[in-house]
Kinemage of the C-alpha trace (Angstrom):
@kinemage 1
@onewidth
@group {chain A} dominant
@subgroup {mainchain}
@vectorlist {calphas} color= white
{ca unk a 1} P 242.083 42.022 -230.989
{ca unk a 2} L 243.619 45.238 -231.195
{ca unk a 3} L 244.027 45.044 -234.953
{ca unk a 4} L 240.222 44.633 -235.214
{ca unk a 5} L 239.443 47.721 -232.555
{ca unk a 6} L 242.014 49.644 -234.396
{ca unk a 7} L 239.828 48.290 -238.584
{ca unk a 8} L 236.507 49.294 -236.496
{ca unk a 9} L 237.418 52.952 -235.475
{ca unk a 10} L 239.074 53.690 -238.904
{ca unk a 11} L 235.853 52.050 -240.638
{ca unk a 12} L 233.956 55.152 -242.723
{ca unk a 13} L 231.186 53.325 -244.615
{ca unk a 14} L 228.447 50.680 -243.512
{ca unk a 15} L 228.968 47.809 -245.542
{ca unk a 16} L 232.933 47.805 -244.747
{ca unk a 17} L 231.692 47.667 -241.258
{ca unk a 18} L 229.290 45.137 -241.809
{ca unk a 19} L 232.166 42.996 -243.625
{ca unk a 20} L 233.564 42.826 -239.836
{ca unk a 21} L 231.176 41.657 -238.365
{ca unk a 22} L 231.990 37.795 -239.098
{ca unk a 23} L 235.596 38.316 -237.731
{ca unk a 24} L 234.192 40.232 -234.486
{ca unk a 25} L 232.105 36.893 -233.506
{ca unk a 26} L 235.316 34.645 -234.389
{ca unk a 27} L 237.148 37.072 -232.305
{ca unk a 28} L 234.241 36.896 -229.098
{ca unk a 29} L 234.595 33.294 -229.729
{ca unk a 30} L 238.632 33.159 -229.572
{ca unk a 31} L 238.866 35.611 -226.850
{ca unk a 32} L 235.776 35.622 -225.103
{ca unk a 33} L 237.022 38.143 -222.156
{ca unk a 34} L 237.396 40.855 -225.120
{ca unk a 35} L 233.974 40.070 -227.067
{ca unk a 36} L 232.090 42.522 -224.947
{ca unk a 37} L 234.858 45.911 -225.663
{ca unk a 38} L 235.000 44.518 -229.457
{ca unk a 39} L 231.561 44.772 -229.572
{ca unk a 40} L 231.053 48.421 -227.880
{ca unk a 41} L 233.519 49.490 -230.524
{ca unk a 42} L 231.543 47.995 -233.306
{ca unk a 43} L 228.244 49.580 -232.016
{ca unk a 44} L 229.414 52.749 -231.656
{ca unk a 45} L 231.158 53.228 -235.154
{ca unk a 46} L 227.996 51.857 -235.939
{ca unk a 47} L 225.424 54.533 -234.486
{ca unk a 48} L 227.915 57.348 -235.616
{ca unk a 49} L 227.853 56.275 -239.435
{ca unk a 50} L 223.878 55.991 -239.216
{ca unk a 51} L 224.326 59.541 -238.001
{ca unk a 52} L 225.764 60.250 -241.170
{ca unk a 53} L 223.237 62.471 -243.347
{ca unk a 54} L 221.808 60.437 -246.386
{ca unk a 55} L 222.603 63.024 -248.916
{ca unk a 56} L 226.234 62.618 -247.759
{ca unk a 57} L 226.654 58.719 -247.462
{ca unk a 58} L 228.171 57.733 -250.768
{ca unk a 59} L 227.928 53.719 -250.115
């Protein structure tokens, strides 16, 4: 779990986040008590790469 926290916050494009998504849910489903942090992570890194300006995304 703390591997995947750790992939999530050093994430810098969309679609490499997107590619985690899969092993967040077999995560939730392996440790179901941790789902709900993994998932605050993933939404956050989320919302700050949307932030990101479209003239300086490069994915």
């Amino acid at each position: 779990m703390e591997e995947l926290l750790k992939r999530i916050k050093e994430c810098n494009t969309m679609p490499e986040l997107d590619a985690m998504r899969l092993e967040l849910v077999k995560a939730g489903k392996a440790f179901p008590e941790s789902f709900q942090t993994m998932q605050q992570a993933f939404i956050k890194k989320k919302n700050q790469l949307n932030r990101i300006p479209l003239s300086q995304r490069s994915w």
